[in-house]
C-alpha positions as CSV (number, residue, x, y, z in Angstrom):
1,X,0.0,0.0,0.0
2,X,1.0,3.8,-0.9
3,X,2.0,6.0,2.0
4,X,1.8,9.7,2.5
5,X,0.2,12.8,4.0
6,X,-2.0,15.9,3.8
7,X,-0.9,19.1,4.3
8,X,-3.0,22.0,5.6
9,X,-2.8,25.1,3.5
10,X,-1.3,28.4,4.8
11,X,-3.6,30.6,3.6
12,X,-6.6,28.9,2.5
13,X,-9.0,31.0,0.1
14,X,-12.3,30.4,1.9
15,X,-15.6,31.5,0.7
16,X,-17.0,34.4,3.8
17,X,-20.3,32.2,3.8
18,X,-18.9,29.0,4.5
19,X,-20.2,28.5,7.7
20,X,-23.2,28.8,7.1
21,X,-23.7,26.3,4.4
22,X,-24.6,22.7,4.8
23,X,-21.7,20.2,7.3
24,X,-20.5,18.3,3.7
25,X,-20.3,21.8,1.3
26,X,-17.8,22.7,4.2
27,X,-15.9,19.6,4.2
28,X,-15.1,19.7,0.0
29,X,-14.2,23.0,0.0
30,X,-11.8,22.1,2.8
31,X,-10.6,19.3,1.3
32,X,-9.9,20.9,-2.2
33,X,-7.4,23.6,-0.4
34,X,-5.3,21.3,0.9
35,X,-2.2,18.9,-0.6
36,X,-1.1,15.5,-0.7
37,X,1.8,14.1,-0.9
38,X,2.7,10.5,-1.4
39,X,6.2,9.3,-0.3
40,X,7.6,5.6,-2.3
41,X,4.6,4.4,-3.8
42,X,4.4,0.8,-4.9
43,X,3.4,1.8,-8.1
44,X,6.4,3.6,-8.5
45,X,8.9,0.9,-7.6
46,X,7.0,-1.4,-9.9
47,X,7.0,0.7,-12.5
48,X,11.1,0.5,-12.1
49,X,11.0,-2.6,-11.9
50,X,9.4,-3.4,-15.1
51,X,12.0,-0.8,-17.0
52,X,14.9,-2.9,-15.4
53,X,13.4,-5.8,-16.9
54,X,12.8,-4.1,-20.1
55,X,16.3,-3.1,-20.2
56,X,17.7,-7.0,-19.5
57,X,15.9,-8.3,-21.9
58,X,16.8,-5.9,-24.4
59,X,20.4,-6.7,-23.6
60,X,20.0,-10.6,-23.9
61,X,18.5,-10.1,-26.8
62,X,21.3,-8.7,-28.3
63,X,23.9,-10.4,-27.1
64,X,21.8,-13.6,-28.6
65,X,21.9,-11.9,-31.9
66,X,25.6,-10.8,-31.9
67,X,26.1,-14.4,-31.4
68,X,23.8,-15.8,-34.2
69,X,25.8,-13.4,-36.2
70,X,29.2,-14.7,-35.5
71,X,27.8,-18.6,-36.2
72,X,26.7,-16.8,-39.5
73,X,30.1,-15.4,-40.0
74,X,31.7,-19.0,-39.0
75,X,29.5,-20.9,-41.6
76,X,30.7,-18.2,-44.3
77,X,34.1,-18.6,-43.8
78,X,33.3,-22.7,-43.9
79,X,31.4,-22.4,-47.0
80,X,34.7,-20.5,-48.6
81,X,37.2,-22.4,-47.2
82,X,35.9,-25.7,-46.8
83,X,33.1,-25.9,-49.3
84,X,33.4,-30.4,-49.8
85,X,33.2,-30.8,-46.3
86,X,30.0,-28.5,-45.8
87,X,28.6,-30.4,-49.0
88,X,29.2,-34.0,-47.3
89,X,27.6,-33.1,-44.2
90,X,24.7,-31.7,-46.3
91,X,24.1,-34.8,-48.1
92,X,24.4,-37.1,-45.3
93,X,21.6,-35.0,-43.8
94,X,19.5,-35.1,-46.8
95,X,20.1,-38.9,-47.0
96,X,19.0,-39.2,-43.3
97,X,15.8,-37.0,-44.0
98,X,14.8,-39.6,-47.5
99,X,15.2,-42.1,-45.4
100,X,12.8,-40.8,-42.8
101,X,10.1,-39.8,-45.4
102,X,10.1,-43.3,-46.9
103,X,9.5,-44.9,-44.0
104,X,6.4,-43.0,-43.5
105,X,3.0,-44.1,-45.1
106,X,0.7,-41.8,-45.8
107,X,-2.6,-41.1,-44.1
108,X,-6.0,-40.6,-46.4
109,X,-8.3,-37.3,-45.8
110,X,-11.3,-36.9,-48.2
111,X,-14.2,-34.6,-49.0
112,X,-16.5,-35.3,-51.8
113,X,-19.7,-32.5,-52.6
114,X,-21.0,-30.8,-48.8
115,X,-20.3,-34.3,-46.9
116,X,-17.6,-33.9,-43.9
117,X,-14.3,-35.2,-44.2
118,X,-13.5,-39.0,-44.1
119,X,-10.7,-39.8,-42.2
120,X,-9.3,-43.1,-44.2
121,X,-6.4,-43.4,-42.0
122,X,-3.0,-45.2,-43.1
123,X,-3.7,-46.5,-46.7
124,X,-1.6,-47.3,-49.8
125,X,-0.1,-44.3,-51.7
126,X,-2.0,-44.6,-54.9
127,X,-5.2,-44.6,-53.0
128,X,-5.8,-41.2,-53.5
129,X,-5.3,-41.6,-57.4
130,X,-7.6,-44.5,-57.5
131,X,-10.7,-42.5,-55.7
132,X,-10.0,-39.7,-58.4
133,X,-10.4,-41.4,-61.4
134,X,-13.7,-43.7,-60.0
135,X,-15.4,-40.1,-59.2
136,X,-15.0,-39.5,-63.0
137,X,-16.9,-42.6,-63.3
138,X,-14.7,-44.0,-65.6
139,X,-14.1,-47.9,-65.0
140,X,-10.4,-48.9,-63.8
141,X,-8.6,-51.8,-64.4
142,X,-6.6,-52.3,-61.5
143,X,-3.5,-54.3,-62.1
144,X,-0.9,-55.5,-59.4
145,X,0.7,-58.3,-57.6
146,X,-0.8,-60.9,-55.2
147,X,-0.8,-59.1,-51.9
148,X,-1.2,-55.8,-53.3
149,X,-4.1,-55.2,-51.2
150,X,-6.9,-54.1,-54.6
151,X,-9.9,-55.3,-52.9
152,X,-8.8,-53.3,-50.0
153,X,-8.8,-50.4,-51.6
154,X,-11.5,-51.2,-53.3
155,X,-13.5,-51.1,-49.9
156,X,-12.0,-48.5,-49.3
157,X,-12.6,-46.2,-52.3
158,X,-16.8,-47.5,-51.5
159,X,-16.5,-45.7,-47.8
160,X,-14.7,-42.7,-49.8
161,X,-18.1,-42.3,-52.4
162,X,-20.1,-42.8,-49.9
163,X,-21.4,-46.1,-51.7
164,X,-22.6,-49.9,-50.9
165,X,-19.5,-52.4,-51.9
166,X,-20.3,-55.3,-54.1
167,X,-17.5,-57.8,-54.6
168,X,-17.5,-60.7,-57.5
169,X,-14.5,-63.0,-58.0
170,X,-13.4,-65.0,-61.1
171,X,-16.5,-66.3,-62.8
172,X,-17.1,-69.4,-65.1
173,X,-20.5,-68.7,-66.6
174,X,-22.2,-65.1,-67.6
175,X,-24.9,-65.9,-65.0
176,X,-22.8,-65.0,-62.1
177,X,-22.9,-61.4,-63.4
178,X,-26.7,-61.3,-64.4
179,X,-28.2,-63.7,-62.5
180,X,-30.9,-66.3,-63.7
181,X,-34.5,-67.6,-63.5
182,X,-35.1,-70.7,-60.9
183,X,-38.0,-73.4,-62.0
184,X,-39.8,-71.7,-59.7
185,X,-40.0,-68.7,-61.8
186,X,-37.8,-66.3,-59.2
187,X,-35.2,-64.3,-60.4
188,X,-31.6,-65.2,-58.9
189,X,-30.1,-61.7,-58.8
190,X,-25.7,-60.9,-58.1
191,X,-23.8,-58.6,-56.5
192,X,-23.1,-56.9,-60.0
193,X,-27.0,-56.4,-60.9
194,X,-27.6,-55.1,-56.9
195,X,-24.8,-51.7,-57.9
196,X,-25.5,-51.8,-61.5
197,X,-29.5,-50.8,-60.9
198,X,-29.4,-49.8,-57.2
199,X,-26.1,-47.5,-57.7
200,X,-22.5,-48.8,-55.7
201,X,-19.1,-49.8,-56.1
202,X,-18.6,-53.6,-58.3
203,X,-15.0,-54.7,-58.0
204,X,-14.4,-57.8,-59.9
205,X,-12.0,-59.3,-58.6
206,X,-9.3,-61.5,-60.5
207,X,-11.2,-60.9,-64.5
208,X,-8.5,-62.1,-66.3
209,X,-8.9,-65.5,-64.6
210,X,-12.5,-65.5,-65.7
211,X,-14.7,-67.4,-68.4
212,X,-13.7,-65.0,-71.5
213,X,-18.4,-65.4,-72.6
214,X,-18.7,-64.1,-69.1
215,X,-16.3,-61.1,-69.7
216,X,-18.0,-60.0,-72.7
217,X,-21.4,-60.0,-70.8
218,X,-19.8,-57.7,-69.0
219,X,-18.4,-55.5,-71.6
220,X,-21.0,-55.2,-72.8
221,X,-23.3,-53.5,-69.8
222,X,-20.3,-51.0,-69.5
223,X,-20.1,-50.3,-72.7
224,X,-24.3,-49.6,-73.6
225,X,-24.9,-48.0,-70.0
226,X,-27.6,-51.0,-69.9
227,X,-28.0,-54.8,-69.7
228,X,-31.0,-57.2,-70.5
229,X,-31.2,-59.7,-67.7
230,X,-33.4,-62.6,-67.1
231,X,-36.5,-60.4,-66.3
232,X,-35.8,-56.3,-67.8
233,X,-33.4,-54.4,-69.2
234,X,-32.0,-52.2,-66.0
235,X,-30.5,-48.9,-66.9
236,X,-26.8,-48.3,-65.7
237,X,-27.3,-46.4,-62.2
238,X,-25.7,-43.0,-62.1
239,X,-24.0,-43.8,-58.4
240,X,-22.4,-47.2,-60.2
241,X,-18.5,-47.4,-60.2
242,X,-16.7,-50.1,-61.1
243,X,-13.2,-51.5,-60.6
244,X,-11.7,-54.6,-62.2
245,X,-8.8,-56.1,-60.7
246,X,-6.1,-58.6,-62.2
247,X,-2.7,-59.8,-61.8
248,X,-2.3,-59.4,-65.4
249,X,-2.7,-57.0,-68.3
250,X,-5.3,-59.7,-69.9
251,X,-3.0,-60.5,-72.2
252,X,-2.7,-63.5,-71.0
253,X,-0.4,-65.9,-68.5
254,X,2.7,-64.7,-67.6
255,X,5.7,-66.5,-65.8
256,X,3.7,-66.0,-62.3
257,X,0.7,-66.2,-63.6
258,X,0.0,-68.7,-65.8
259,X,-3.5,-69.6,-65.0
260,X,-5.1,-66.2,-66.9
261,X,-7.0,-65.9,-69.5
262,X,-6.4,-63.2,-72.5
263,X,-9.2,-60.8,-72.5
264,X,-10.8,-59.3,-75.4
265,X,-9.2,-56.4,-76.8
266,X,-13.2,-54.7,-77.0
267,X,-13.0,-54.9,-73.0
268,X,-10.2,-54.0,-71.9
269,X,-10.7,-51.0,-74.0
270,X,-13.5,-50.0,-71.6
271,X,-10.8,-49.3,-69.2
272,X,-8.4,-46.8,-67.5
273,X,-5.5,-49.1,-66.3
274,X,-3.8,-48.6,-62.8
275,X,-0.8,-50.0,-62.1
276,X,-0.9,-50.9,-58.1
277,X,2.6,-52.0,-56.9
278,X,3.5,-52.8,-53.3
279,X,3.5,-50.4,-50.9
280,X,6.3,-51.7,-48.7
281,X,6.1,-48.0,-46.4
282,X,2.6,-49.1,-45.7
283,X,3.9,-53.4,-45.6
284,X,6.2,-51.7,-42.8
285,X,3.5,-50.3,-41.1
286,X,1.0,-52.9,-41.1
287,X,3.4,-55.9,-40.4
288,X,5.1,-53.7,-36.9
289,X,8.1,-55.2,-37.4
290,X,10.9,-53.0,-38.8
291,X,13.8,-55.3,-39.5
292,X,11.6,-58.5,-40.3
293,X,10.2,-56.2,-43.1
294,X,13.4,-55.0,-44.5
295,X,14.7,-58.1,-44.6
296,X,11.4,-59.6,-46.6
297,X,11.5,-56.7,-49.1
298,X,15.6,-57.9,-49.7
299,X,14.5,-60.7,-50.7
300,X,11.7,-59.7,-52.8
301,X,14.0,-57.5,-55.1
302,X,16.2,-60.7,-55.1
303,X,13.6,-62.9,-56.3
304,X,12.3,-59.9,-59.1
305,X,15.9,-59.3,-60.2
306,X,16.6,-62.8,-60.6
307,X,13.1,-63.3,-62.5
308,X,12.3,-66.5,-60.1
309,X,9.0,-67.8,-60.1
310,X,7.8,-67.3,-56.6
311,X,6.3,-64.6,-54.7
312,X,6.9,-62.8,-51.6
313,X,3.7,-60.3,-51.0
314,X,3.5,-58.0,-47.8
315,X,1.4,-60.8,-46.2
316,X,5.1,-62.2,-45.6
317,X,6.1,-59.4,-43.6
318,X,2.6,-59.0,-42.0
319,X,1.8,-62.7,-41.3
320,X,5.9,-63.2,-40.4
321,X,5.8,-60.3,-37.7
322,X,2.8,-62.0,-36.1
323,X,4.3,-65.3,-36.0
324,X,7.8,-63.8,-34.6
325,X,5.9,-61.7,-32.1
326,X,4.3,-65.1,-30.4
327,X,7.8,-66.6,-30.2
328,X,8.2,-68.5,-32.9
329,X,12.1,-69.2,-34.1
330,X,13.0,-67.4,-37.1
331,X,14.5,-70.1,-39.2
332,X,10.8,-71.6,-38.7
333,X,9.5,-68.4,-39.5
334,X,11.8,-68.0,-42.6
335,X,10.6,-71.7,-43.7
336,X,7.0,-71.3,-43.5
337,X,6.9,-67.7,-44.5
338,X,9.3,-66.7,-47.4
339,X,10.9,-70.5,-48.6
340,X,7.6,-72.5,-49.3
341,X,7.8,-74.7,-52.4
342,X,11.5,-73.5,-53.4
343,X,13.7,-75.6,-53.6
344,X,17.1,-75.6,-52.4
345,X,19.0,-74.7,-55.2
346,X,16.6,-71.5,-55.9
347,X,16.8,-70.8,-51.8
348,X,20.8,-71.4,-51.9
349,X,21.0,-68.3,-55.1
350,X,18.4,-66.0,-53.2
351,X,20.5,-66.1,-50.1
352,X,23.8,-65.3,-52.5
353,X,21.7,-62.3,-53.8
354,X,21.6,-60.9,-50.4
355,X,25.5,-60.6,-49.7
356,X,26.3,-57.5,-51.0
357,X,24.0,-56.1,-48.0
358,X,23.4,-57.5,-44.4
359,X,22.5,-57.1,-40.9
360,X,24.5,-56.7,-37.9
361,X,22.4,-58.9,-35.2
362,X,22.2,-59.3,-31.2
363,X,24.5,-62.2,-29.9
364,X,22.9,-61.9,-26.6
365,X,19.8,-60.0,-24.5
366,X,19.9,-57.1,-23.3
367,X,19.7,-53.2,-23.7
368,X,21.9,-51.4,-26.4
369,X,24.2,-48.9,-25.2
370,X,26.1,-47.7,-28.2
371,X,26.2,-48.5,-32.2
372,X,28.0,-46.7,-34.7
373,X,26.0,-43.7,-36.5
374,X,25.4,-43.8,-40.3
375,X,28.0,-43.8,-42.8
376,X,30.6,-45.5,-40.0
377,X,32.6,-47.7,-41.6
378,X,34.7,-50.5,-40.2
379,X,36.6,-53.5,-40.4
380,X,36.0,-56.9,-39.6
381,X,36.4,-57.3,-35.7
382,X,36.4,-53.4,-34.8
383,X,34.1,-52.9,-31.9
384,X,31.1,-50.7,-33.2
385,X,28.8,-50.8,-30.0
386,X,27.9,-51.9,-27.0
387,X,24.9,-54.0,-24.9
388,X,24.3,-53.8,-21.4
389,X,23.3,-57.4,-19.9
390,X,22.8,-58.9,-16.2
391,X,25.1,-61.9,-15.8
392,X,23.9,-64.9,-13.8
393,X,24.1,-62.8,-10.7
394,X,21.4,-60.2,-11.9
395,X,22.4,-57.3,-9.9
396,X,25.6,-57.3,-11.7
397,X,25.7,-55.4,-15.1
398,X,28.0,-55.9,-17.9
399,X,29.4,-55.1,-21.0
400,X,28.9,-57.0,-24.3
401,X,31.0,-55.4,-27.3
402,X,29.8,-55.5,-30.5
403,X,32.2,-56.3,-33.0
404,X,31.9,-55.9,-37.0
405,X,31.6,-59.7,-38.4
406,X,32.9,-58.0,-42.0
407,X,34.3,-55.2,-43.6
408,X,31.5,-52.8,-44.1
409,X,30.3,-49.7,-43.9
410,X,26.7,-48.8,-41.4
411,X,23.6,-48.3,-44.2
412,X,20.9,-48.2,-41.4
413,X,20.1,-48.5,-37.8
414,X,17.4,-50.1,-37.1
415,X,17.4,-50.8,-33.5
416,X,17.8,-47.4,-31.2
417,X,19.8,-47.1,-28.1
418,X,18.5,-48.1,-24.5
419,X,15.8,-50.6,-27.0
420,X,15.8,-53.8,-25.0
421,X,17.2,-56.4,-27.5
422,X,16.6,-59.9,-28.2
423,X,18.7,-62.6,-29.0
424,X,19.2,-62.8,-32.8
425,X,16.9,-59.1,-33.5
426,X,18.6,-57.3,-36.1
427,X,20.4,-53.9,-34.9
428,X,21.5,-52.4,-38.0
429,X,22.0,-52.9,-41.9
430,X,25.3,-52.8,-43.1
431,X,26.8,-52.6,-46.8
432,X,29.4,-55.0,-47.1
433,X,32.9,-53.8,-48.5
């Protein structure tokens, strides 16, 4: 609180009346005669206060500046003198960033006319594509690999349009697309009939492994916008979509493939052809299972390089992480998942395929302490890290160096230190030299 006082005036200029006027007309003009005067206020040392402040900060601020300025001046006089150097570091740092982006799979967000925003979530990068060409309602030939995940996004692209999902597989006879008259008298009706009249999305699934008469059925509804079955003609809904999806180009079997059928040229004209490869940043995040993935996508490029007939879909990574994840060994893992049906000649050449690249693995449990950073490289029994482990007596901690099995050179860590290692679990991926 303020202090101070009130001073009577000297020589007050009364009014002559002012007695006789009212007890409170007295007392204000009294009161307006006289002075205060107020000694050290709060107010006043606050107000200092803040200026002091004000002057601090002013002063760090430019002393923070004066020594952004020198960095500034440091990384000139490194960019004359030493421009390789600056250029390495820059390049190692835009490697590390790649690396970080591919890893990440991206999440789907979309709108279509007045509706709120659909949250997808995680789903495969050409999703987005796929959903923009449907809402053109053109038909798309979606072509990939077993494993791709199509009839995913397929389901997807239905929740997207705001649509029912119809599904079809391969077909043998034209009635499984429209549908046929019982001895009863009743129509039979399909999936494709319910979204051709009704409106929805038709995916079917695996045409070029279908009965080419059925096919042209087919065709043949996409082409007219209308089909004559059993009972009507039904008029092509305007809410229809329609995807087809293969493994092929319909031209045929292939080395992989060799149980399609070639399509006619007539309808696979009524198409716009995708291609849908894997998406091994999304096989990464399904499967949860960093290093088991990496090392199933090795050996996919091995097997595609090589032109070996066998394939090795995300489900390997995905069904693999599950089966390591309930403690299953890996060579069992390895056997069931990614060698079925090859024999060992073919096994022996895929597993020569993956030398020029390897991994750098736990020899025992426990939590890593150190590993060398990216770029490292090393020679063939250099120490490169460490792992912390309990002996036998478990209050006692020791040290379990790392060594380099090779001459190499660190491509990736994968494991990250204090992680609580395994036996066996992959720590890093290393180019061999």
């Amino acid at each position: 609180m303020s202090k101070g006082k009130i001073k009577k005036p000297r020589n007050p200029d009364l009014p002559d009346n002012l007695s006789k006027k009212p007890l409170e007309d007295i007392i204000y003009h009294v009161v307006q005669t006289c002075e205060v005067e107020i000694e050290n206020t709060e107010w006043e040392n606050s107000d200092k206060a803040i200026k002091e402040n004000i002057i601090k900060v002013d002063e760090k601020l430019k002393t923070e500046i004066n020594s952004l300025v020198d960095k500034i001046k440091k990384i000139d006089k490194r960019l004359g003198d030493n421009q390789g150097n600056i250029s390495e570091d820059f390049q190692k740092l835009k490697q590390e960033i790649d690396n970080l982006k591919v890893r990440q799979p991206i999440e789907v967000i979309i709108k279509t006319d007045k509706t709120k925003a659909k949250d997808l979530g995680v789903q495969h990068n050409q999703l987005p594509t796929l959903i923009k060409i449907l809402a053109t309602k053109l038909n798309v030939y979606l072509v990939g690999p077993a494993g791709a995940g199509k009839t995913h996004a397929a389901i997807q692209c239905a929740k997207a349009l705001d649509v029912a999902f119809h599904f079809t597989g391969a077909v043998a006879s034209e009635f499984k697309l429209t549908g046929f008259m019982d001895a009863q008298g009743r129509i039979v009706s399909t999936e494709f009939r319910k979204a051709y009249e009704n409106g929805g999305l038709f995916l079917f699934d695996e045409i070029d492994a279908s009965y080419p008469q059925a096919v042209l059925a087919f065709n043949a509804a996409l082409a007219n916008d209308y089909m004559d079955f059993p009972d009507k003609r039904v008029t092509r809904h305007e809410n229809f979509y329609c995807i087809a999806a293969a493994n092929t180009y319909g031209q045929g079997a292939d080395r992989q493939y060799v149980g399609r059928n070639q399509l006619d040229a007539a309808s696979l004209d009524r198409f716009v052809f995708l291609d849908w490869k894997y998406d091994e940043n999304l096989e990464r995040n399904l499967a949860g299972n960093d290093e088991w993935s990496s090392y199933v996508q090795k050996v996919r490029k091995v097997i595609e390089d090589n032109k070996i007939r066998h394939v090795v879909s995300p489900r390997a990574s995905i069904f693999g992480a599950k089966l390591l994840a309930n403690g299953i060994e890996r060579e069992i893992v390895e056997n069931t998942i990614l060698w079925k049906g090859i024999d060992t000649a073919t096994k022996e050449k895929i597993i020569d395929g993956l030398k020029d690249s390897g991994f750098l693995t736990s020899k025992i449990k426990g939590k890593l302490n150190s590993i060398a950073k990216i770029g490292t490289k090393f020679k063939k029994g250099d120490v490169i890290g460490e792992i912390e482990f309990r002996n036998n007596n478990y209050y006692n901690l020791e040290i379990f160096k790392i060594t380099a099995p090779c001459n190499g050179i660190i491509y990736k860590n994968i494991a990250n230190i204090n992680d609580e290692l395994i036996k066996e679990q992959i720590i890093a991926e290393i180019k061999l030299l």
